[in-house]
C-alpha positions in Angstrom: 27.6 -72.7 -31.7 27.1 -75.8 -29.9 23.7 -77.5 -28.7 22.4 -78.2 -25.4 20.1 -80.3 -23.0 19.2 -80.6 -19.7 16.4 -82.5 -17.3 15.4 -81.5 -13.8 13.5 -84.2 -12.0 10.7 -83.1 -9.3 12.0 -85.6 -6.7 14.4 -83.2 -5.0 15.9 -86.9 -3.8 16.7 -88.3 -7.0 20.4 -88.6 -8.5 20.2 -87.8 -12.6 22.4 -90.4 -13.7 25.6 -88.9 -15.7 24.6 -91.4 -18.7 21.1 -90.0 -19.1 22.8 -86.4 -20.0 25.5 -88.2 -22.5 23.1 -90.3 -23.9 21.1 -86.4 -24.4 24.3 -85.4 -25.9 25.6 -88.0 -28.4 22.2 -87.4 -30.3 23.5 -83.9 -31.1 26.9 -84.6 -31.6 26.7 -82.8 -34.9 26.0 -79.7 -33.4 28.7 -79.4 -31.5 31.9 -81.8 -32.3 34.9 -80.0 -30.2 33.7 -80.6 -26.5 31.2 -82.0 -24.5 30.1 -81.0 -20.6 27.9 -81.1 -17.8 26.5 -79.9 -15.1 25.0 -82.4 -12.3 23.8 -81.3 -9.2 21.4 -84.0 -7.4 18.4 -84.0 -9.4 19.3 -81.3 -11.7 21.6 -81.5 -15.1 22.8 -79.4 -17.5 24.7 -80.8 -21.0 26.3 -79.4 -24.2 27.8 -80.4 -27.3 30.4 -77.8 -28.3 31.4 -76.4 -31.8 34.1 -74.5 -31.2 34.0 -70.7 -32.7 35.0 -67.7 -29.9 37.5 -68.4 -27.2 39.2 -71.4 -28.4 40.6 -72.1 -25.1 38.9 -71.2 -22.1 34.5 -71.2 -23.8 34.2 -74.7 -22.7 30.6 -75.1 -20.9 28.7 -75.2 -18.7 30.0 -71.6 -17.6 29.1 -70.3 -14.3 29.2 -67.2 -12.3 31.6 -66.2 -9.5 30.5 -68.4 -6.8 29.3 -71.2 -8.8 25.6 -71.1 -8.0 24.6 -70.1 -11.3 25.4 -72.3 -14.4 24.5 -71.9 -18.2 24.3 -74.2 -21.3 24.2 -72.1 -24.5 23.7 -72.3 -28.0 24.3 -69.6 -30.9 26.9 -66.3 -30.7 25.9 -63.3 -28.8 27.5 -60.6 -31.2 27.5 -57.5 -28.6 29.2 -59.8 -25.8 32.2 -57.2 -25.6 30.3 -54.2 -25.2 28.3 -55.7 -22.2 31.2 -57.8 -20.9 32.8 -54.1 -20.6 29.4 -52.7 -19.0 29.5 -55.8 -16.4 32.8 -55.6 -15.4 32.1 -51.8 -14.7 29.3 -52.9 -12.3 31.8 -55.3 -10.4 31.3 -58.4 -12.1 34.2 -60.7 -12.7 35.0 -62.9 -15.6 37.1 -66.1 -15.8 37.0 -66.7 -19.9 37.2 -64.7 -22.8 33.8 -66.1 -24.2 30.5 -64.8 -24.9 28.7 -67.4 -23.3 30.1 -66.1 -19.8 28.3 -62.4 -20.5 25.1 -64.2 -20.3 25.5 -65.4 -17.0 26.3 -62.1 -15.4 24.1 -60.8 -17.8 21.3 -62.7 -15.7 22.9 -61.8 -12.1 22.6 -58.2 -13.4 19.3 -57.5 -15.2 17.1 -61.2 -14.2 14.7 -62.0 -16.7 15.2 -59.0 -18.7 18.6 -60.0 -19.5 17.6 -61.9 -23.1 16.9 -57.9 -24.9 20.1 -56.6 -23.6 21.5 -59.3 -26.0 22.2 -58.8 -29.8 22.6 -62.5 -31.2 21.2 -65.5 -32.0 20.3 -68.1 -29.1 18.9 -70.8 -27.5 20.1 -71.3 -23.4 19.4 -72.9 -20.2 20.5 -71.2 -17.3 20.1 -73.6 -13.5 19.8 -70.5 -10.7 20.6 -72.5 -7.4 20.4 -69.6 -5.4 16.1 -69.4 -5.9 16.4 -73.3 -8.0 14.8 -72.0 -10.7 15.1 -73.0 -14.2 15.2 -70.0 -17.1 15.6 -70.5 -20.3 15.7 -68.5 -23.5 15.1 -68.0 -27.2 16.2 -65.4 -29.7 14.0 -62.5 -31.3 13.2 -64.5 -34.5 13.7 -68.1 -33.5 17.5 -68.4 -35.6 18.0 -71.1 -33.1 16.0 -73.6 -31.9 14.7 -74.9 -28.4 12.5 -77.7 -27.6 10.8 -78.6 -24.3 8.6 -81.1 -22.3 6.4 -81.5 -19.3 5.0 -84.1 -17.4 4.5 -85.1 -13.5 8.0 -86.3 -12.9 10.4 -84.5 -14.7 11.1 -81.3 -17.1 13.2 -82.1 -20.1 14.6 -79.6 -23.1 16.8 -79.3 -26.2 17.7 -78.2 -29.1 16.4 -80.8 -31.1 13.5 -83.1 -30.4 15.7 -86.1 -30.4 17.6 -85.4 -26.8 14.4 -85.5 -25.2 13.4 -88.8 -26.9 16.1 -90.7 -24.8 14.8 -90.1 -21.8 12.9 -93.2 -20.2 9.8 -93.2 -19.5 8.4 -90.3 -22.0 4.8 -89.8 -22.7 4.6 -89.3 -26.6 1.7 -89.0 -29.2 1.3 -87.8 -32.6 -0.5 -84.3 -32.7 -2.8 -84.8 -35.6 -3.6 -80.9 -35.9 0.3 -80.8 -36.1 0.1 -83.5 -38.9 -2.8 -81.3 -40.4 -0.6 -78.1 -40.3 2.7 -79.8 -41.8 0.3 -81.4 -45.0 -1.0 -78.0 -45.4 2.0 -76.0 -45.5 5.0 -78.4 -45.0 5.9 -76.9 -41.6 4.5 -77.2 -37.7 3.6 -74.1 -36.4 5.4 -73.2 -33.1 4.7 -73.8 -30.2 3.5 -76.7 -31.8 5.7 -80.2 -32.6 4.5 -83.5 -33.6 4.4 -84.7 -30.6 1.2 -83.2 -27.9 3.7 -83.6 -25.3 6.7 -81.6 -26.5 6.9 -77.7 -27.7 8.6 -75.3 -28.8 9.6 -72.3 -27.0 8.3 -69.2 -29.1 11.4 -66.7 -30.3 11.0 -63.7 -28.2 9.9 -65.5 -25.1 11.6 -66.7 -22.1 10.2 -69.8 -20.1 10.9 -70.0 -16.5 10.2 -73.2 -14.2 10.1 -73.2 -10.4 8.1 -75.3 -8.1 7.1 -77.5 -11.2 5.3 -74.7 -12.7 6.7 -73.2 -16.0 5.8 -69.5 -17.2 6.0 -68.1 -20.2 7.2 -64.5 -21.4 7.1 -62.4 -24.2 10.1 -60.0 -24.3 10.5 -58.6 -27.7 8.4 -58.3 -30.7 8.2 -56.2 -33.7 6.2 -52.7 -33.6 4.4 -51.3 -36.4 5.2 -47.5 -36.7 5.7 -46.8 -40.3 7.6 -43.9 -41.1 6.7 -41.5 -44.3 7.7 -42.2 -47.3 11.4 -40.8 -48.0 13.1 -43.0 -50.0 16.8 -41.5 -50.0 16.3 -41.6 -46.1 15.5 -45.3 -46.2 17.8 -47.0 -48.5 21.1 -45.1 -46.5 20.0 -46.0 -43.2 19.2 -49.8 -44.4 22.8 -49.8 -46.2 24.1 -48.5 -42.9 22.0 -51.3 -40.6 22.7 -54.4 -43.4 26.8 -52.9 -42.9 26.7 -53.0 -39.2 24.9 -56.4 -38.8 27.9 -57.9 -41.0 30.1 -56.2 -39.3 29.2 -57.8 -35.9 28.8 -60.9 -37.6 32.2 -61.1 -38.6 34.0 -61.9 -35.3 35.1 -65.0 -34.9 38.4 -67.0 -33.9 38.1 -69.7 -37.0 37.4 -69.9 -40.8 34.2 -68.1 -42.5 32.7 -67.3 -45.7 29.2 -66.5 -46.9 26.5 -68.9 -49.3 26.3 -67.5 -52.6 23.1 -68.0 -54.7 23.4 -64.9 -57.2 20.1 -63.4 -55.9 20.2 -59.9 -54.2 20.4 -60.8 -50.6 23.2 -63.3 -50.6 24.9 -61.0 -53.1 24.5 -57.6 -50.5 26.0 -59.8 -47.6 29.0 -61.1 -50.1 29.3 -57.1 -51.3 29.4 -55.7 -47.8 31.9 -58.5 -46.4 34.3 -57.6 -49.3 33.9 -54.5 -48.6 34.7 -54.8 -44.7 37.1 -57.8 -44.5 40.8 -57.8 -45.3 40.9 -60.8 -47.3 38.8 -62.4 -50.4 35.6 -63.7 -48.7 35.2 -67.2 -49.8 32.2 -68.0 -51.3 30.2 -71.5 -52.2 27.3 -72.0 -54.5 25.3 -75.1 -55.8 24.0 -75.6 -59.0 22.0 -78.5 -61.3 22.3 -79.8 -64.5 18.5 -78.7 -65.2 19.6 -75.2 -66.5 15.9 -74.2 -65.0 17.0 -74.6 -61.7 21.0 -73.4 -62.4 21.8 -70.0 -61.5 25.4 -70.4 -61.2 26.7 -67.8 -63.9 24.5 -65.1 -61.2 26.7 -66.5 -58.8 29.8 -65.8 -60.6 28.9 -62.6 -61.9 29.0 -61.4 -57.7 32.1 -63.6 -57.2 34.3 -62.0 -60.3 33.3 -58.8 -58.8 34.2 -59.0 -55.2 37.2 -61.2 -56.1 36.0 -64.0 -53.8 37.8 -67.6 -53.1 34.7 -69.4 -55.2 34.0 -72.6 -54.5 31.2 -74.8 -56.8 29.3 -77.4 -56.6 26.9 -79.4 -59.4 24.3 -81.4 -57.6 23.5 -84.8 -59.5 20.3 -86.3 -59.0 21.8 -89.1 -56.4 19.0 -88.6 -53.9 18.5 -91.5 -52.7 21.4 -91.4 -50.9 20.9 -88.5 -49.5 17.2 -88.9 -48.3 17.9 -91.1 -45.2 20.7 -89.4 -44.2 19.2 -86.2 -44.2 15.8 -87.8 -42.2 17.8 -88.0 -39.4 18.5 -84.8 -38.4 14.3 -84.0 -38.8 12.9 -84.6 -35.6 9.4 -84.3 -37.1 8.1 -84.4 -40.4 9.2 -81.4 -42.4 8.4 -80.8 -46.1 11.1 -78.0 -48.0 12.7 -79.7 -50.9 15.5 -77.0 -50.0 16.7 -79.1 -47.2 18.5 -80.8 -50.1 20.7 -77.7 -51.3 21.3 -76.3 -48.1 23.3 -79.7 -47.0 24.7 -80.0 -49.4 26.2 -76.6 -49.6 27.0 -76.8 -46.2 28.7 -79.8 -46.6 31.0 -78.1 -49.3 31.8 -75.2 -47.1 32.3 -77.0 -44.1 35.4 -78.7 -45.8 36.5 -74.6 -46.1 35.2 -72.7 -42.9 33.4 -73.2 -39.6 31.5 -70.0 -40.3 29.0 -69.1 -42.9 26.8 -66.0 -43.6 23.5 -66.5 -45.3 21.1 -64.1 -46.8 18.4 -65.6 -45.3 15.1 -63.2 -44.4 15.7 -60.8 -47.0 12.8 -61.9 -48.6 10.4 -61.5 -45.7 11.6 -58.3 -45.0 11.2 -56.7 -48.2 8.6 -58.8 -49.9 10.9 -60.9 -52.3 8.8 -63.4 -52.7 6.4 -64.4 -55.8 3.2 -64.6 -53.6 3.1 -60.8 -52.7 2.8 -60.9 -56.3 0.5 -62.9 -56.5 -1.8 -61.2 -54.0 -1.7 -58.1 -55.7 -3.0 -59.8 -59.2 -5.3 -61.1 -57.5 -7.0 -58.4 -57.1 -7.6 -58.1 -60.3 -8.4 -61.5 -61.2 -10.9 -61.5 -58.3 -12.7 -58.5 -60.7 -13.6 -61.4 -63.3 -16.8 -62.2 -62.6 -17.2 -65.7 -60.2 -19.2 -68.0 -62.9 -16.6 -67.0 -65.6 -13.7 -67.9 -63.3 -15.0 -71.1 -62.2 -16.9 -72.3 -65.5 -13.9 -71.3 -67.5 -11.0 -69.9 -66.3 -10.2 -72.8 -63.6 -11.4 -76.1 -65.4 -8.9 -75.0 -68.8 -6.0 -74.1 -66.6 -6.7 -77.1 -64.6 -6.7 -79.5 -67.8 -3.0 -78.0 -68.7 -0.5 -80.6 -67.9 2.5 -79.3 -65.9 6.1 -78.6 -67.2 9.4 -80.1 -66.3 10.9 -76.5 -65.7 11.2 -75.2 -62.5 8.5 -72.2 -63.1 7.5 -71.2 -66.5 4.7 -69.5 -67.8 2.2 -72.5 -67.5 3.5 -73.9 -63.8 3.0 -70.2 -62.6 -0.4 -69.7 -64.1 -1.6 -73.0 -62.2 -0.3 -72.6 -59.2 -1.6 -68.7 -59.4 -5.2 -70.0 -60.3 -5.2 -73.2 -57.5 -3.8 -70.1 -54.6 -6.7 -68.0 -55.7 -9.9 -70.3 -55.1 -8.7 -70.0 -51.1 -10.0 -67.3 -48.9 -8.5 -63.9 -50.2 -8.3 -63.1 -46.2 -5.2 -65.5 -46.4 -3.9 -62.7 -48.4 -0.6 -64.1 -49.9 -0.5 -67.2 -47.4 -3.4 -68.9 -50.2 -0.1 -69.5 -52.2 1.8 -71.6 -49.5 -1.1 -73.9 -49.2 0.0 -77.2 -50.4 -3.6 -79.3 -49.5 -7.2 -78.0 -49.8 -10.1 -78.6 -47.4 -11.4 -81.4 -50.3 -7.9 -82.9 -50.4 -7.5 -83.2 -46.6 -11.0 -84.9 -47.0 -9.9 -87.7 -49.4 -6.3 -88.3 -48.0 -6.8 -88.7 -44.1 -8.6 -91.8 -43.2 -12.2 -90.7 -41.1 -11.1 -91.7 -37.9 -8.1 -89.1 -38.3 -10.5 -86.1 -39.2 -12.9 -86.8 -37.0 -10.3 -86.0 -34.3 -9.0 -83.0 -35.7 -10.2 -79.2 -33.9 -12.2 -77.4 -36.1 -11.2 -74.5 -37.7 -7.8 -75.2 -36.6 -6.1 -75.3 -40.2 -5.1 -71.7 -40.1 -6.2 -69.9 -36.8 -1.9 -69.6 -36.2 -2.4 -67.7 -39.5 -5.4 -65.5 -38.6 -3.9 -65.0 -34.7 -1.0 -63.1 -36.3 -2.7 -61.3 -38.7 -4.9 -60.1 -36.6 -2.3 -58.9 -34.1 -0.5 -56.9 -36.8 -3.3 -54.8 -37.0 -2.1 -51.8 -39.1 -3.3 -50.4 -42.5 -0.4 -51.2 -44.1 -1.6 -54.9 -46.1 1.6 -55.7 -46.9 4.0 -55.2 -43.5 1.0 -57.3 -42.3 1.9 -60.2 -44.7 5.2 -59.8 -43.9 4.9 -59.7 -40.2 3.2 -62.9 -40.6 5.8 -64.6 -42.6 8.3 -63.5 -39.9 6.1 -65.1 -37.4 5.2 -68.3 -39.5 7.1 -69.2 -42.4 10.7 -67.7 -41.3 10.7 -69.1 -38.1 9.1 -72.9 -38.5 10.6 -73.6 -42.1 13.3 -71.1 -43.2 15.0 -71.1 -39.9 14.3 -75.0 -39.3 15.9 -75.8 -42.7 19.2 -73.5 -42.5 19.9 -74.7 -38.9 19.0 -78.1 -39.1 21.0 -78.6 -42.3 24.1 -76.8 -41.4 24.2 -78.0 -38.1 24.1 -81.8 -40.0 27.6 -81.1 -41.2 29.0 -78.7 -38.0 28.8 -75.6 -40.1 27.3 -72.7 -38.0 24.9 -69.9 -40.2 25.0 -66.3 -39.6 22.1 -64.0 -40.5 23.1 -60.5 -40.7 19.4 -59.8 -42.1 17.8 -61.0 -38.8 19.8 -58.2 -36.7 16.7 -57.4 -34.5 17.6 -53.5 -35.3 17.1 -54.2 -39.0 14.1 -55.9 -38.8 12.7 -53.4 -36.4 13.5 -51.0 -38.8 12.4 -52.9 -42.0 8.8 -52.5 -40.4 9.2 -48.9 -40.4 9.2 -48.9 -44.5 6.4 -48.1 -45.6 5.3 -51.2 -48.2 5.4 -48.8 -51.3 9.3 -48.6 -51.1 9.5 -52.4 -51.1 6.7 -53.6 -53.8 7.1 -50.9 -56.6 4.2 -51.7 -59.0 5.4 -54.6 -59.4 8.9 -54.5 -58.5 10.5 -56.7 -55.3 13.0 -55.6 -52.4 13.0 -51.8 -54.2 14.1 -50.4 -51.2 17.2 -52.6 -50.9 17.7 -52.7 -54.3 18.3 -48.5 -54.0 20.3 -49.3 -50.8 22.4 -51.9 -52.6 22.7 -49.7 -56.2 25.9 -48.6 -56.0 28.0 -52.0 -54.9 26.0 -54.7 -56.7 25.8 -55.5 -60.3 23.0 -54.8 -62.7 22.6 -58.3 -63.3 21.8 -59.0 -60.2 19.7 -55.9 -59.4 17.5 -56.7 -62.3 17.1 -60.6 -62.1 14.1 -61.9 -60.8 13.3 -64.3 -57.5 13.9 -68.2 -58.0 13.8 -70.0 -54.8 16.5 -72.1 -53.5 14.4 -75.4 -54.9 15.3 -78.8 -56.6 13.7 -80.5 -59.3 12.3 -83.0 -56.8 8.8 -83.1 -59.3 11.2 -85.0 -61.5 13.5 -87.3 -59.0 10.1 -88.7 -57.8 9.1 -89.6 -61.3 12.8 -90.9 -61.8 15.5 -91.5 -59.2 13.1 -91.7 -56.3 10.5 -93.5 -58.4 11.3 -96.8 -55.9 11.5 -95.5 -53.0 7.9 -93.2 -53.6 6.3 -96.9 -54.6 7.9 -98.4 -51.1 7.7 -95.9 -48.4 4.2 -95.4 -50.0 3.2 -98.6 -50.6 -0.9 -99.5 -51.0 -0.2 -102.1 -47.8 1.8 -100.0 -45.4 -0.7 -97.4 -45.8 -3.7 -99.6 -45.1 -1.8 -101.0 -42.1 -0.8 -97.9 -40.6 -4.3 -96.3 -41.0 -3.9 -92.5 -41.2 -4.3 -91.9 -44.6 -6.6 -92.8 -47.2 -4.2 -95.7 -49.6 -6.6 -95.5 -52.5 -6.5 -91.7 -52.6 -2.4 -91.4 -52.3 -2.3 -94.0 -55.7 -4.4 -92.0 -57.5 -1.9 -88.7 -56.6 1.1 -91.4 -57.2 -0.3 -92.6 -60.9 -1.7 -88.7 -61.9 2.5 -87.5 -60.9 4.4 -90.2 -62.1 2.0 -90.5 -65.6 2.8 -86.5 -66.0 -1.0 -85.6 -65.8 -0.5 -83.7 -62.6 2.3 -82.3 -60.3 1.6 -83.8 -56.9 5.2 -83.3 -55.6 4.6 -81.6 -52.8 1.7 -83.5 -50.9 3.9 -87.2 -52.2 7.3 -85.9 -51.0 5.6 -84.8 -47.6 3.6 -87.9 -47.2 7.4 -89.5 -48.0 8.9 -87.6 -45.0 6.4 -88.2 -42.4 6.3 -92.4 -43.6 10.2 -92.1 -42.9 9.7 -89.8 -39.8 7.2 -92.1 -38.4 9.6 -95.3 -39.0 12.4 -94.0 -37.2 10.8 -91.9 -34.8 7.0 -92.4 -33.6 7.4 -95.6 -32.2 
C-alpha cells in the first residue's frame, strides 16, 4: 500500500526538478511511511510513498522491467501476483524482487493495455513506457483505491490524492459549482468529477493513456447483468465458496493483520471465514458510544466470543473538536459522511495492533442491506394513498413532529421516509440519499451561484447509470447504481482516506471482482425477501454465524453528530458558519443557513446533514481553495 505521484511536462527540454516530486510526496506521507522513491528522466517523474506490506526487502519503487525502459509507481496489493508471476516467468520474463508490484510491469510488457483485467486486486498505478514515451495509468474494478489527474498546456500531473497535485506551481484551479451542487445534495462528488474543473478522477474500470499530450480514456471491466434462475441452495454455496476464496487471497501478507468488527453480518462473515482459515485468533477492533442508540458493541462481542478473537475496544467520547481539523486534512474536497469519524478512529486503534485490516465493506450494495431498498418498496404502497391526502395530511403532521435524539427510532424513520418520498419515484431508492431539495438549493446558494449551475445536472450521474443497467430486475438496477455512485465516491472515499490517515491499509474481500460479478447473477428475490435484507448471504452464512447476528437489523456505521452540533461543536457551527463570513464569501445564502442553525440547535428540526456539510466545505475552502 503506498501512494503515488508523478508529472510529465510537454517541453521535452525541461528538467523536473527532484524537489517538485518530494514536495508531491511529503503531502502523502501517511500513505506510505516506510520508503520514499523516484523516478526522473528529463522531463518526466515518477514518485511513491511506501507502506511497507509484501516483500519487505526488495518492493521498494519505482520497479522497472529488465532493461530499465519501463518504470511503475503503484498503489494497493495485487492478490493473484504469484499465479501470474509464475505465468510470466514461463513466457521468459525475468524478475528481480519478490513483490507484486513487479508482476505489473511485465504484466504490461506482456498483455499492453489489457494487462489491468488480468489482475485480481485493488489499485491505483502509473506506469512511464520510454520505449513509445507514453504514459498509462490504471484504476481498479470498483475504485478501492483512488487516482486523481490534471491537464493543462504545459504539463500533466496525477495522484492519489488531490493534494500532490496542489503543489505544483503554476496550477490552474476553480471550484466546480455543479460539483459543489452534487456534494450538498448527496454529501459526495460524483467521479470523474472533483471540486476542482481542472482536476478528475479516473473512473474504476478504466485506464487512461497520455502520448503526444493527448490522454484517452478506456473502459476495461464492468459488471454484466445475466441473472441466473432462482435456486437458492445453488446460490448461497457458491457465494460461501466466493466470500472464502476472496479472504483467502486477502490474507497474504508479510506484517500484522486483523479485520473491523461492527457486529453486523458482513464484518461478522469476513471475522467467521478468517477464523476459520487462519492459524491463529484473528484480532478484532470495534468502536462504540456512550449513546446506547448508536452502541452495538455487545453484537460485536457476541462474534468475537465465538471465533475466539484477540478483541480490542474502543468507546468514542464526544471530543470532536479535536478531531474535526485533523481529520479535514486528509479531505481534499469537501466530503460529508459523519462515518469518517468512526473509521479513524478505529483505524487508529488498530493501527497500534496491525498494518493490515479486512473490512466488510460493500456487503450492503451487493445484497441490498440497506434501509432505502426498504424504503422503495413501501413506497409503493404509500404512493397508493391518494396525492391530496398525502400532501394535505400525511406530510404537514409528520412534518410538525420534532426529531428524536436516537439514532433512528420510529419517528426519525417515519420523517425521513415521508421527506425521500415527495422526490421523483424514478430515483427509486436514491430519493432517500438526498440530503437538499430543489426548494432548499433555492434558498441556500446565493443567485449568482445558481445562475451558473447546468440544468438538469443534479442527478443526470444518477439517471446515466440507471439507464445503462437496463435490465428488468429493479433492484440489481439500484444496486448497480450504488456500486457505481455511492460505493465508489463515499464508501470507498471514507475507508481509504481514513485508514490511510493513520497508515493502516483496508482489504475488501467483498469487492473481489468474481463476487461482485456473481452477486449480479442473483436474482433480487434471494436478497430482499419480503422484507428481509442480505437473505441470500444470510443462508450462505447460516451455519458459521450466530443467530444474533443473522437476525439483527441494519444500523449504519453513524455518530450522533445531530447532537455534537447542538453541544460539543455548538462553537465551532456558530464560527465556521458565522452570518459575516458567509456574506463575505458569497456562495450561500447567510440568512437562510441561520434559520437551519436556530431550527437544529432549538430542537425544532434536524438539519445535521446540510450544517455539518456546509461545515466541511467552510473548512475545505479555508485550507484548500485559495
Amino acid at each position: 500500500m503506498c501512494g503515488i505521484c508523478g508529472v510529465i511536462f510537454f517541453d521535452s527540454e525541461r528538467q523536473l526538478p527532484r524537489h517538485t516530486l518530494k514536495q508531491m510526496c511529503d503531502t502523502i506521507v501517511h500513505r506510505g511511511p516506510d520508503d520514499e522513491g523516484y523516478y526522473i528522466q528529463g522531463a518526466v517523474g515518477l514518485g511513491m510513498r511506501r507502506l511497507s506490506i509484501i516483500d519487505l526487502d526488495t518492493g521498494s519503487q519505482p520497479i522497472r522491467n529488465e532493461d530499465g525502459q519501463i518504470w511503475i509507481v503503484f498503489n494497493g496489493e495485487i492478490y493473484n501476483y504469484r499465479e501470474l508471476r509464475q505465468d510470466l516467468e514461463k513466457k521468459g520474463h525475468r524478475f528481480y524482487t519478490r513483490s507484486d508490484t513487479e508482476s505489473i510491469v511485465h504484466a504490461y510488457e506482456e498483455y499492453g493495455d489489457a494487462c489491468p483485467a488480468k489482475l485480481n486486486g485493488m489499485f491505483g498505478f502509473a506506469i512511464w513506457d520510454n520505449y513509445h514515451q507514453r504514459l498509462f495509468l490504471a484504476r481498479d474494478r470498483l475504485g478501492i483505491k483512488p487516482l486523481y489527474y490534471y491537464l493543462d498546456n504545459e504539463k500533466f500531473a496525477f495522484g492519489s490524492e488531490i493534494k500532490s497535485i496542489l503543489q505544483l506551481e503554476n496550477l490552474h484551479k476553480s471550484i466546480d459549482f455543479d460539483a459543489l451542487n452534487n456534494y450538498l445534495t448527496f454529501e459526495y462528488i460524483p467521479s470523474p468529477r472533483t471540486i476542482f474543473n481542472e482536476i478528475k478522477k479516473l473512473p474504476p474500470g478504466h485506464t487512461l493513456i497520455l502520448q503526444q499530450q493527448q490522454i484517452r480514456i478506456q473502459k476495461y471491466w464492468d459488471v454484466q447483468f445475466e441473472v441466473q434462475p432462482e435456486q437458492k441452495d445453488h446460490h448461497a454455496a457458491t457465494l460461501r465458496e466466493l466470500l472464502q476464496d476472496s479472504v483467502r487471497l486477502r490474507l497474504v501478507s508479510d506484517v500484522p493483520l486483523g479485520a473491523f468488527l461492527s457486529g453486523g453480518i458482513d464484518s461478522s462473515s469476513i471475522v467467521g471465514l478468517m477464523a476459520q482459515l487462519m492459524d491463529r485468533p484473528v484480532k478484532t477492533f470495534s468502536i462504540g458510544f456512550e449513546d446506547s442508540s448508536y452502541n452495538e458493541l455487545d453484537y460485536a462481542r457476541i462474534v468475537a466470543k465465538k471465533f475466539n478473537t484477540e478483541h480490542t475496544e474502543f468507546i468514542i467520547k464526544p471530543n470532536a473538536v479535536e478531531l474535526v481539523e485533523k481529520l479535514i486534512t486528509h479531505l481534499d474536497e469537501p466530503f460529508g459522511d459523519f462515518s469518517i469519524f468512526p473509521t479513524y478512529l478505529v483505524s487508529k486503534m488498530a493501527r497500534e495492533h496491525v498494518t493490515v485490516a479486512l473490512s466488510g465493506d460493500g456487503g450492503d450494495e451487493l445484497f441490498a442491506g440497506y434501509d432505502t431498498y426498504l424504503a422503495n418498496r413501501l413506497a409503493s404502497y404509500y404512493q397508493k394513498l391518494p396525492r391530496i391526502l398525502r400532501a394535505n395530511f400525511v406530510e404537514p403532521i409528520v412534518d410538525a413532529i420534532p426529531p428524536t435524539s436516537k439514532k433512528k427510532g420510529s419517528i426519525n424513520m417515519l420523517k425521513r421516509f415521508v421527506e425521500g418520498a415527495k422526490y421523483d419515484p424514478n430515483l427509486h431508492h436514491v430519493r432517500w440519499m438526498i440530503f437538499l431539495s430543489e426548494v432548499d438549493r433555492q434558498n441556500l446558494l446565493n443567485p449568482q451561484i445558481t445562475a451558473v449551475l447546468t440544468p438538469g445536472e443534479t442527478y443526470r450521474f444518477i439517471e446515466h447509470y440507471f439507464s445503462q443497467a437496463d435490465i428488468p430486475d429493479t433492484l440489481n438496477r439500484q444496486e448497480f447504481v450504488d456500486v457505481k455512485t455511492y460505493l465508489v465516491d463515499d464508501i470507498l472515499v471514507k475507508v481509504d482516506r481514513m485508514s490511510m490517515a493513520t497508515s493502516l491499509e483496508t482489504r475488501v474481500p467483498f469487492l473481489d471482482h468474481r463476487l461482485v460479478e456473481y452477486s449480479f447473477a442473483i436474482p433480487s428475490c434471494l436478497k430482499l425477501r419480503r422484507f428481509q435484507t442480505k437473505y441470500i448471504l444470510k443462508k450462505a452464512m447460516g451455519d458459521l454465524l450466530p443467530p444474533q447476528i443473522l437476525k439483527r437489523g441494519k444500523q449504519g456505521f453513524s455518530i450522533p453528530i445531530k447532537n455534537w452540533i447542538r453541544q460539543e461543536l455548538r462553537p465551532m457551527l456558530l464560527d465556521v458558519l458565522s452570518y459575516e463570513k458567509l456574506k463575505r464569501q458569497g456562495i450561500f445564502n447567510a440568512d437562510y443557513v441561520h434559520r437551519l442553525i436556530n431550527e437544529h440547535l432549538q430542537g425544532v428540526e434536524n438539519h445535521s446533514h446540510r450544517l455539518w456539510a456546509l461545515m466541511v466545505f467552510e473548512l475545505w475552502d479555508e485550507r484548500y481553495a485559495n
